[in-house]
NUKE-74590 format. One line per field, with one value per residue (C-alpha): residue number from 1; residue in three letters; x, y, z. Coordinates in nm, 4 decimals, m for minus. Layout:
<nodes>
n <- [NUM | ...]
res <- [ala | ...]
c1 <- [X | ...]
c2 <- [Y | ...]
c3 <- [Z | ...]
</nodes>
This chain:
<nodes>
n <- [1 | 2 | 3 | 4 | 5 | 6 | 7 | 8 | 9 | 10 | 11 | 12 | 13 | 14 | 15 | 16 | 17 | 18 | 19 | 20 | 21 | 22 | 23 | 24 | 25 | 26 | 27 | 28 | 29 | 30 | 31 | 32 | 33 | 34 | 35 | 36 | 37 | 38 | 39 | 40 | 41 | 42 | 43 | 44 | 45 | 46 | 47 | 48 | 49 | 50 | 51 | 52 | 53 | 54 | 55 | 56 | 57 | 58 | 59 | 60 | 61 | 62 | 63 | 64 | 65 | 66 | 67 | 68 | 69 | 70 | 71 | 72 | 73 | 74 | 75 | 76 | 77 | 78 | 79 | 80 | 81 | 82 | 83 | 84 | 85 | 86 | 87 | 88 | 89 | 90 | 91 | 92 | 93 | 94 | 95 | 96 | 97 | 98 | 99 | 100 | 101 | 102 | 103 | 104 | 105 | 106 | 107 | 108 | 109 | 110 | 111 | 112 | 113 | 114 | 115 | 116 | 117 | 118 | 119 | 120 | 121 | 122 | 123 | 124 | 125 | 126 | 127 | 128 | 129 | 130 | 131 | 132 | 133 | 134 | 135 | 136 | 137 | 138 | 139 | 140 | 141 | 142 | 143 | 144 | 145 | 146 | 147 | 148 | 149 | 150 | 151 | 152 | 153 | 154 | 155 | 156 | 157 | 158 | 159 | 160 | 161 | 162 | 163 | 164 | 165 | 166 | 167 | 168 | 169 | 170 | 171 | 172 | 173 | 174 | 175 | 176 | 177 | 178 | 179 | 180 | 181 | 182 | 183 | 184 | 185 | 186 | 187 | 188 | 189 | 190 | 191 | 192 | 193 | 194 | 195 | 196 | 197 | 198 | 199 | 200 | 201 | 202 | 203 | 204 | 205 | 206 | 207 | 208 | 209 | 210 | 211 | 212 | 213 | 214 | 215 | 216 | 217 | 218 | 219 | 220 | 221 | 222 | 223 | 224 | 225 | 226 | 227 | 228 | 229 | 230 | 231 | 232 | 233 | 234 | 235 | 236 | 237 | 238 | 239 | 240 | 241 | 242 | 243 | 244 | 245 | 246 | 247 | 248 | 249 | 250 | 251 | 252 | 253 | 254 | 255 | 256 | 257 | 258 | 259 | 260 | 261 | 262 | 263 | 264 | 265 | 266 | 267 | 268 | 269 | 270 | 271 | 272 | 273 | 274 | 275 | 276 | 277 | 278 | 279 | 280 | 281 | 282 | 283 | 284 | 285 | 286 | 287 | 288 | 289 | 290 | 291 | 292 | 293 | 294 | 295 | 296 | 297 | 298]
res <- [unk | unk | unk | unk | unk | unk | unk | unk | unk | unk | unk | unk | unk | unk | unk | unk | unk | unk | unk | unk | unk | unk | unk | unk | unk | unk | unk | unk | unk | unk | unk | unk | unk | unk | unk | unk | unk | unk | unk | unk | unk | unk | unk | unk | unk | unk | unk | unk | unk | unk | unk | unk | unk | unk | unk | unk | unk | unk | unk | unk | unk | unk | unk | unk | unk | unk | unk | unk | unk | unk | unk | unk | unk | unk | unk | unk | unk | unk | unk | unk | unk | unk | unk | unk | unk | unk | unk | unk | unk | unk | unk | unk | unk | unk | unk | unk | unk | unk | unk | unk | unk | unk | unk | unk | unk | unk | unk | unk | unk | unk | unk | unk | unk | unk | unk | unk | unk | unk | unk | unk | unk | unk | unk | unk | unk | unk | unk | unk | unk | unk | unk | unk | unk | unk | unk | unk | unk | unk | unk | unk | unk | unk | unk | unk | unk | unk | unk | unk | unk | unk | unk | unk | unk | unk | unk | unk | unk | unk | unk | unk | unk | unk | unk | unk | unk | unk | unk | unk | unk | unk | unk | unk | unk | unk | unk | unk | unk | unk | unk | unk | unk | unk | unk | unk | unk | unk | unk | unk | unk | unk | unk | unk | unk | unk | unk | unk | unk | unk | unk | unk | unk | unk | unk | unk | unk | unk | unk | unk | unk | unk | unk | unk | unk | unk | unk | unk | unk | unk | unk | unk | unk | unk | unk | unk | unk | unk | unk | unk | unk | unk | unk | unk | unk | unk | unk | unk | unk | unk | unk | unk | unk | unk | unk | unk | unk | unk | unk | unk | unk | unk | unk | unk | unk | unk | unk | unk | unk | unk | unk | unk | unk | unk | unk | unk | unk | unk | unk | unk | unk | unk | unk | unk | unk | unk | unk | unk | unk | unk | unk | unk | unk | unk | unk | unk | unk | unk | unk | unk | unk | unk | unk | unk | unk | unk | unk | unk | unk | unk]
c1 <- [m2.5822 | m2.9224 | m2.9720 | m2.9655 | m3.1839 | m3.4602 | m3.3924 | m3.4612 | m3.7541 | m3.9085 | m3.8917 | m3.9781 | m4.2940 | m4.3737 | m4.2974 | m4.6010 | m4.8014 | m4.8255 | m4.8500 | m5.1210 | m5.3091 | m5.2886 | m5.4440 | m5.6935 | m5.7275 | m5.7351 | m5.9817 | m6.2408 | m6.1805 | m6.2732 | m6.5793 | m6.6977 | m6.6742 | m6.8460 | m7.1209 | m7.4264 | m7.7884 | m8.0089 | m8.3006 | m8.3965 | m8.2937 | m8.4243 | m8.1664 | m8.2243 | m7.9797 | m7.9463 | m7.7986 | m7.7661 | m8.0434 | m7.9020 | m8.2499 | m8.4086 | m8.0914 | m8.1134 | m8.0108 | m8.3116 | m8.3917 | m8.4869 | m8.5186 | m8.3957 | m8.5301 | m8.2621 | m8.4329 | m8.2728 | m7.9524 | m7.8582 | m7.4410 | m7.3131 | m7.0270 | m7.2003 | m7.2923 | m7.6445 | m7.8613 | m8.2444 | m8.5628 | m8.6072 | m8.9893 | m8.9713 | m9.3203 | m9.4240 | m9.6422 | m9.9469 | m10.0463 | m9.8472 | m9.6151 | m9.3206 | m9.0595 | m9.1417 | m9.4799 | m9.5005 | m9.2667 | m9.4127 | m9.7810 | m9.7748 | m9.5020 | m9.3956 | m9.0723 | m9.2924 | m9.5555 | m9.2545 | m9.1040 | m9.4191 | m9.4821 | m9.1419 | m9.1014 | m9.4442 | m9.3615 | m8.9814 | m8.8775 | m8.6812 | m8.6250 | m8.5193 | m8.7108 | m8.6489 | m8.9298 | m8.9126 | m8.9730 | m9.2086 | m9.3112 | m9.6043 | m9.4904 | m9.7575 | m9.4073 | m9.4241 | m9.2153 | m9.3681 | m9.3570 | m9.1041 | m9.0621 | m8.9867 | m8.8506 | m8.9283 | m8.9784 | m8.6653 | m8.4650 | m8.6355 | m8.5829 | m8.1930 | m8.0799 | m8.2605 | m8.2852 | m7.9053 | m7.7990 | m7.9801 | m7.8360 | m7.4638 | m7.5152 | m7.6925 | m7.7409 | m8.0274 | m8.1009 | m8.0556 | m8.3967 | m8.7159 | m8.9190 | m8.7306 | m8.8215 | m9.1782 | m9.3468 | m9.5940 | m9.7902 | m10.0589 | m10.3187 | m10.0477 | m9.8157 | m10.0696 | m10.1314 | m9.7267 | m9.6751 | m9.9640 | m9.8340 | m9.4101 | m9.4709 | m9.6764 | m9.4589 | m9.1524 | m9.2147 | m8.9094 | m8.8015 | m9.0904 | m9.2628 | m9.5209 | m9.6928 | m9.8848 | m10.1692 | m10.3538 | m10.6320 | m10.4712 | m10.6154 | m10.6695 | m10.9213 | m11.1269 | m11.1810 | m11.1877 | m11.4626 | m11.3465 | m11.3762 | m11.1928 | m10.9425 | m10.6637 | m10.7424 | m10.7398 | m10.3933 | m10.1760 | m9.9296 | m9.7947 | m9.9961 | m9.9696 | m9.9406 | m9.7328 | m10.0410 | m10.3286 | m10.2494 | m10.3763 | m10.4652 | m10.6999 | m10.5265 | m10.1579 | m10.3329 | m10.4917 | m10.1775 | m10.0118 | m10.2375 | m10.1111 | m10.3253 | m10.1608 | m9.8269 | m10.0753 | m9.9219 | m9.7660 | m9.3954 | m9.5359 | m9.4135 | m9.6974 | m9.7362 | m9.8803 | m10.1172 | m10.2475 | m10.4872 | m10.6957 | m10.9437 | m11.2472 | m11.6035 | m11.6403 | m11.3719 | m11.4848 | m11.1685 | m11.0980 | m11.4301 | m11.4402 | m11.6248 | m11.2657 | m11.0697 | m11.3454 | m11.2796 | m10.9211 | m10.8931 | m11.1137 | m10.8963 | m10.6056 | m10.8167 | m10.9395 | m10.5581 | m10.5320 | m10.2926 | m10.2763 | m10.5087 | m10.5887 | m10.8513 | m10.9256 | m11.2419 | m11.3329 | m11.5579 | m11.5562 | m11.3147 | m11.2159 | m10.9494 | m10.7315 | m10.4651 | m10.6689 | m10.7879 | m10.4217 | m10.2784 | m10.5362 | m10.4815 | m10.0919 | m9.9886 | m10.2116 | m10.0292 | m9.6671 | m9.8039 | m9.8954 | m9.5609 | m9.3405 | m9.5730 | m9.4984 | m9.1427 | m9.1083]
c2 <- [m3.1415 | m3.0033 | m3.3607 | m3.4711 | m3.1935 | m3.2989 | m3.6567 | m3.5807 | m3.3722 | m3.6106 | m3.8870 | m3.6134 | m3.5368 | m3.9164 | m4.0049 | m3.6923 | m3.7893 | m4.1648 | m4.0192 | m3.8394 | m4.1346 | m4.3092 | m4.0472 | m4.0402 | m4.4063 | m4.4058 | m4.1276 | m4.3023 | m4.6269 | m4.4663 | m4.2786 | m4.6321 | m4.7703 | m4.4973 | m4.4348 | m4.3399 | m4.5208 | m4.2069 | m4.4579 | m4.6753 | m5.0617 | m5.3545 | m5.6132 | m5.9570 | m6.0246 | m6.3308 | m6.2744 | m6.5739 | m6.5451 | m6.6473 | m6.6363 | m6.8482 | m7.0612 | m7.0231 | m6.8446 | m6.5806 | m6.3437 | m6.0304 | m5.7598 | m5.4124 | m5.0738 | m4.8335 | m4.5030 | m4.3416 | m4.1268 | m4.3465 | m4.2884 | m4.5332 | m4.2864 | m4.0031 | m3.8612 | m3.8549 | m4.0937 | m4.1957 | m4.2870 | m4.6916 | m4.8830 | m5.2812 | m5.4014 | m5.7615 | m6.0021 | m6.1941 | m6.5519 | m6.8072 | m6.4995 | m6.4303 | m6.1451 | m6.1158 | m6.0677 | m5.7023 | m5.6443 | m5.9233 | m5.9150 | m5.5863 | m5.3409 | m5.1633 | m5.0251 | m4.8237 | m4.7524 | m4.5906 | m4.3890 | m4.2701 | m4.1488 | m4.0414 | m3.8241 | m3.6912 | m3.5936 | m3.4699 | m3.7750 | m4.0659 | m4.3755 | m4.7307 | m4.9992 | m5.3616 | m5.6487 | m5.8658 | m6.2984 | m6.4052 | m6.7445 | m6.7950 | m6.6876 | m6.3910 | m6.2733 | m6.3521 | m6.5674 | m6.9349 | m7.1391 | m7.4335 | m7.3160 | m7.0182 | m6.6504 | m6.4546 | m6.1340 | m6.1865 | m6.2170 | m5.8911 | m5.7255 | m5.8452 | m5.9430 | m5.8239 | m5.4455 | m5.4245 | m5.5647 | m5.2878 | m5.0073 | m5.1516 | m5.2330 | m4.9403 | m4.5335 | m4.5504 | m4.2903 | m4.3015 | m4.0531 | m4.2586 | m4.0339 | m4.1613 | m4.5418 | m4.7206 | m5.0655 | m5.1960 | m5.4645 | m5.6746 | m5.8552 | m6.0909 | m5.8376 | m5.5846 | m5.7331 | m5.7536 | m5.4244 | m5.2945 | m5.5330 | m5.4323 | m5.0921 | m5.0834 | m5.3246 | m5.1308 | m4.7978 | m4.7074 | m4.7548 | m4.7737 | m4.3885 | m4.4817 | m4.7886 | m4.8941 | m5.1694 | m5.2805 | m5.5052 | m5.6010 | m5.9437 | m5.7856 | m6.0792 | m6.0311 | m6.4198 | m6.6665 | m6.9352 | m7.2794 | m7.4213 | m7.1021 | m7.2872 | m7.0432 | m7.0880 | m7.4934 | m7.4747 | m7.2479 | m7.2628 | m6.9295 | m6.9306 | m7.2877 | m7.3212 | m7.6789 | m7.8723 | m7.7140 | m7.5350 | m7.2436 | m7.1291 | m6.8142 | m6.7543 | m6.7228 | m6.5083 | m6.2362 | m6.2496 | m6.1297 | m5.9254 | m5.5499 | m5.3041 | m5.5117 | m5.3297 | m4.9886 | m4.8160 | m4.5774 | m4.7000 | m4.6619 | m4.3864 | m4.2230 | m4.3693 | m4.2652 | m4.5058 | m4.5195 | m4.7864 | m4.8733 | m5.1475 | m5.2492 | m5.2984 | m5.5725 | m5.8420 | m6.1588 | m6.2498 | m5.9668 | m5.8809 | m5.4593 | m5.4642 | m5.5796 | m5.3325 | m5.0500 | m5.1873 | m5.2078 | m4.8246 | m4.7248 | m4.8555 | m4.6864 | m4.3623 | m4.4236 | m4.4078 | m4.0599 | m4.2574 | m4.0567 | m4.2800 | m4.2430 | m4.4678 | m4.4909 | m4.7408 | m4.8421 | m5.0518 | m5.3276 | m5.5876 | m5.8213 | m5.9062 | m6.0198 | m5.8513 | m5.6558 | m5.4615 | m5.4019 | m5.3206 | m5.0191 | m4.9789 | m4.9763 | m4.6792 | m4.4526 | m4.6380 | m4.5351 | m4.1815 | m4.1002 | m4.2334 | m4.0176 | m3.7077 | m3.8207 | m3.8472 | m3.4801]
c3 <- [m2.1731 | m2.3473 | m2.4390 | m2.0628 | m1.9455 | m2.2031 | m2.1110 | m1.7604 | m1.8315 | m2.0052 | m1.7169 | m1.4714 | m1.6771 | m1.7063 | m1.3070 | m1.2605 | m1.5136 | m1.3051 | m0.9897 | m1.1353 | m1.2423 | m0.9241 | m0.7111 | m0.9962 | m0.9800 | m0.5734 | m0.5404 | m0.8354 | m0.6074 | m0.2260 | m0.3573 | m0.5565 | m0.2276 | m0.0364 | m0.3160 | m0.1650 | m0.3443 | m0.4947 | m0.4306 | m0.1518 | m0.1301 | 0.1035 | 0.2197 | 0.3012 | 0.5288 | 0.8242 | 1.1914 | 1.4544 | 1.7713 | 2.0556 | 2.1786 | 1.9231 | 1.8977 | 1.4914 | 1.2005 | 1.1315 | 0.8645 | 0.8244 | 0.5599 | 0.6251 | 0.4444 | 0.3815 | 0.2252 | m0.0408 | 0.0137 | 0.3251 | 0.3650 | 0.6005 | 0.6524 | 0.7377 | 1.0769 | 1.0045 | 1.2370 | 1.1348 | 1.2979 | 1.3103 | 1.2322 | 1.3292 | 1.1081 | 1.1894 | 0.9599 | 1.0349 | 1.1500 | 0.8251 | 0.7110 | 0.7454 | 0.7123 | 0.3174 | 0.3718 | 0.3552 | 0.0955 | m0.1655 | m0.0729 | m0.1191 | m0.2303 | 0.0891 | m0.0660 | m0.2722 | m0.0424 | 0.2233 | m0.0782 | m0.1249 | 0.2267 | 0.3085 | 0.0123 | 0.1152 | 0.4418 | 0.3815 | 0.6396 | 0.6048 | 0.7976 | 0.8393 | 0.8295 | 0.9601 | 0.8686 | 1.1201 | 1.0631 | 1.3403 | 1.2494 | 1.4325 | 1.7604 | 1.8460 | 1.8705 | 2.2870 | 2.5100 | 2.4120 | 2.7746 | 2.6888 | 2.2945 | 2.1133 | 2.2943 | 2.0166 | 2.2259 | 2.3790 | 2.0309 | 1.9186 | 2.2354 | 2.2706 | 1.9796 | 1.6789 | 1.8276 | 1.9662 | 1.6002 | 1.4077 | 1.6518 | 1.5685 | 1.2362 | 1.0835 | 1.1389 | 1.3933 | 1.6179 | 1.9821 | 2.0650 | 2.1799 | 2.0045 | 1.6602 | 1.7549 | 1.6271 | 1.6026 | 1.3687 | 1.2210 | 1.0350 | 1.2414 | 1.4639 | 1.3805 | 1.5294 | 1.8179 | 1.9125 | 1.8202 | 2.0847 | 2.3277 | 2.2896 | 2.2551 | 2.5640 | 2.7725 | 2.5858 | 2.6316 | 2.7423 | 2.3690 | 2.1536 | 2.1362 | 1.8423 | 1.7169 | 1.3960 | 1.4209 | 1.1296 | 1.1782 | 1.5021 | 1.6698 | 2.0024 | 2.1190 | 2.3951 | 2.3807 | 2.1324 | 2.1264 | 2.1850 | 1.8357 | 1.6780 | 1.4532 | 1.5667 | 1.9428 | 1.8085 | 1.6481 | 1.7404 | 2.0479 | 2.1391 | 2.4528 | 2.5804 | 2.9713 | 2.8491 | 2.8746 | 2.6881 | 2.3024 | 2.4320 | 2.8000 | 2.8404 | 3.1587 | 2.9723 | 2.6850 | 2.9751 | 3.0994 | 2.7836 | 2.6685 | 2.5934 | 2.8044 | 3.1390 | 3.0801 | 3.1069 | 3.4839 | 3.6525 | 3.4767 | 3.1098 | 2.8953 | 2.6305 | 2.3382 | 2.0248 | 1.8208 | 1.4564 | 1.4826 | 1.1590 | 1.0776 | 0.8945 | 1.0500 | 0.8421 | 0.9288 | 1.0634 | 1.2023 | 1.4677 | 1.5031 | 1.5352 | 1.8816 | 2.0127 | 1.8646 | 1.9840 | 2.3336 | 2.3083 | 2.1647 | 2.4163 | 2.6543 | 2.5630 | 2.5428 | 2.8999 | 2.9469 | 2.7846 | 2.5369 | 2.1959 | 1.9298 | 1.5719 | 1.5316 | 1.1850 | 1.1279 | 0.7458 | 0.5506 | 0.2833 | 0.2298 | 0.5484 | 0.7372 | 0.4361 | 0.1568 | m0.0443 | 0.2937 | 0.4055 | 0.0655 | 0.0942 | 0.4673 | 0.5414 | 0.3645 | 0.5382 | 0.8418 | 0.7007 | 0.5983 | 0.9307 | 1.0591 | 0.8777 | 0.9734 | 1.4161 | 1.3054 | 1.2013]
</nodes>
């Protein structure tokens, strides 16, 4: 009888000891797959366009301490490259990882951010070719808000960007406003006019009227203080550029932040020297851009 008692003991003991292991086992498992990055990581990742009727890229910024399964929601930046970049540029150029560590730890404020791949589009409705405002607008934007933690609060949603870049992120957060609360422009290519021969004006074909590369009459059409009325929300600029570039000349971008001023639109216009309109400029310029970001989003 003692013998059977023990016996059973002993199997009792060892049927615990292996439930005991797989809760252990389970529990190690569910937090693996729930493990939350200490630091940040950027994601190249793909989604179809409807829009653009092709597979397009994008990179996505996830600060560090971002839990998918947590209730927390974050402010959301959309940064745009320049003219021959794409949605690399401003991580490989120059480190922006780093440079939005830097100001987010600064400023006790996190975020995500989404590079965006513009081609060459001036990231506008092309007449007859590409509808890349309409594949941020409807299906970039809507994929973010299901895919990641983004807030729902205007006030936690920005645009930004390099020269092209600059110049779409005036013009969507303008036309946007409804959405867009803040905006980053660096060295934005907010042309008054471009002289005939201007190999830009020559080449490109973002505002073609379908017979002519470019038409001056599509590009005043486009251009972002238009979508300035009665219907557009505030918006609050950082706006920074050098007096020496020879691409945007600074007599446009004077005009153009005077403009929005006239408007009684929130700009800080930060105007420097040396260097052009080129890498070594924005790899000095852009993380003033993010630092003053972070500080809005408090």
């Amino acid at each position: 009888m003692k013998s059977c008692v023990k016996r059973f003991l002993v199997i009792l003991s060892g049927i615990i000891a292996m439930l005991g292991i797989a809760t252990f086992t389970s529990s190690t498992a569910q937090a693996a797959a729930t493990k939350v990055s200490p630091i940040s990581t950027v994601t190249t990742t793909t989604m179809y366009s409807k829009k653009l009727h092709l597979d397009w890229n994008y990179d996505v910024y996830l600060p560090g301490g971002y839990n998918p399964s947590s209730s927390k929601k974050y402010p959301v930046v959309y940064m745009m490259h320049g003219l021959y970049g794409n949605h690399r540029n401003l991580l490989e150029r120059f480190n922006s990882q780093q440079m939005l560590d830097g100001a987010m730890k600064r400023n006790n404020q996190k975020a995500i951010v989404v590079f965006i791949d513009g081609f060459n589009s001036f990231y506008v409705n092309q007449k007859g070719g590409m509808q890349m405002e309409s594949a941020i607008m409807k299906d970039l934007i809507p994929k973010i808000n299901s895919t990641y933690k983004v807030s729902s609060s205007r006030s936690d949603h920005a645009i930004g960007g390099i020269s092209m870049g600059g110049y779409a992120a005036a013009r969507l957060s303008l036309k946007y406003s409804k959405y867009f609360s803040k905006a980053l422009l660096i060295s934005p290519s907010v042309w008054y006019s471009l002289p005939k021969d201007n190999p830009i004006r020559m080449n490109m074909h973002a505002f073609t009227n379908g017979k002519t590369n470019w038409s001056d009459k599509v590009y005043d059409s486009l251009f972002p203080t238009k979508y300035i009325n009665k219907d557009t929300k505030p918006v609050n600029f950082y706006v920074e550029t050098t007096s020496d570039d020879t691409t945007v000349p600074i007599k446009n971008v004077n005009r153009f932040v005077k403009t929005l001023k006239k408007d009684k639109y929130s700009v800080k216009y930060v105007k420097d020297t040396g260097d052009n309109h080129n890498w070594t400029y924005w790899t000095k310029a852009t993380p003033k851009s993010y630092n003053w970001l972070m500080k809005e989003f408090k």
